[in-house]
Structures are given as structure tokens and as C-alpha cells.
N, C-alpha and C positions, 0 to 999 in steps of 0.2 A: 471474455470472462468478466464475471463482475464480480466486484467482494466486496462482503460488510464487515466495517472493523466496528469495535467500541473501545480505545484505548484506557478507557477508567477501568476497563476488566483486567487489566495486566496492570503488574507492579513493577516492572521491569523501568529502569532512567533511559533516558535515552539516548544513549550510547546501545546500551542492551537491545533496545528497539530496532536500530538503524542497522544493528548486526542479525534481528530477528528477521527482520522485513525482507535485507539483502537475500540471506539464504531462502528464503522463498520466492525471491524475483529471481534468482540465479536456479533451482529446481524447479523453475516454471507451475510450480503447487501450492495452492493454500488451504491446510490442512485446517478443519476448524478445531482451535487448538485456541488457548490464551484469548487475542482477540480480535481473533476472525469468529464470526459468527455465523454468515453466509458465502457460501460461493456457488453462483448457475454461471454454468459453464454450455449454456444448449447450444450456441451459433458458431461453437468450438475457433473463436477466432484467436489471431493473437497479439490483440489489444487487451489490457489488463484495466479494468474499469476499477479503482480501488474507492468508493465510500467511507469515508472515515469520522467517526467520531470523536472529535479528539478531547482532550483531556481539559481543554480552554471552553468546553462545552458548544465549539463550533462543531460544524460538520462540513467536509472539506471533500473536496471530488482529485482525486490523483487520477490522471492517465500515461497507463505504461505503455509505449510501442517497441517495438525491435531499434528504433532511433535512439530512444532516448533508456533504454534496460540498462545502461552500464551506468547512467546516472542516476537511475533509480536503486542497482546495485551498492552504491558507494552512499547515495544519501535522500531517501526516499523526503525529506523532510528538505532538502533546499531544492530540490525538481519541481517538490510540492509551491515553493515562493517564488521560482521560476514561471509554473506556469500560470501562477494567478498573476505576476506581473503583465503577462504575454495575452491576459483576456482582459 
């Protein structure tokens, strides 16, 4: 699955965020809602490809797997510094 965020669309701090994002890594769905703007889902895998726009006007690549969902869960935002560390 791939998803496009744009976080300047949502006014949410980010605490609200981190509670937003979980409950959608934990329902395994991103509703285009706030700021998900796209999700293709064609090769129905489940790797979570997240595109992010973020609010520092970078654009950030998240990758979720079954590995690493429960740290995505808890904080999509230090997984995120995780794995830029790790590349």
C-alpha cells in the first residue's frame, strides 16, 4: 500500500497526530480524510509505503512492515528518525 500525506492539511499538534496515524496503522486503513490524500493499494501487500509531506516542508518516505507496526503504532514520527538513521 502507498499513501500520500500532506500534514499542513490538518491542524491537529502532534500528539493528535501520533494518536491519528496509530489508529490507522492499528485498522490497517487510510481513509482519505484530514491528511491522507491518496492511498493505491493494487499489489494488496503488507508493506505500508507512507509519503509524507510534512509541515517543515520536507517530504519524508515512512516504511511500515509487520516488524516494525507496533513502532509505528506508538510513534510514527521516531520510526520516521529511525529509519533515516538506518539509510
Amino acid at each position: 500500500m502507498k499513501v500520500h500525506m500532506d500534514r499542513s492539511l490538518c491542524n491537529r499538534w502532534i500528539a493528535g497526530c501520533e494518536s491519528c496515524f496509530g489508529v490507522r496503522v492499528e485498522k490497517g486503513e487510510f481513509l482519505l480524510d484530514g491528511c491522507v490524500l491518496e492511498v493505491e493499494d493494487e499489489d494488496q501487500s503488507d508493506e505500508i509505503v507512507c509519503y509524507i509531506k510534512d509541515r517543515d516542508g520536507e517530504d519524508k518516505v515512512l516504511t511500515i512492515t509487520k516488524e516494525n507496526q507496533a513502532e509505528a503504532f506508538d510513534s510514527w514520527q521516531q520510526l520516521l528518525a529511525k529509519q533515516m538513521a538506518e539509510s
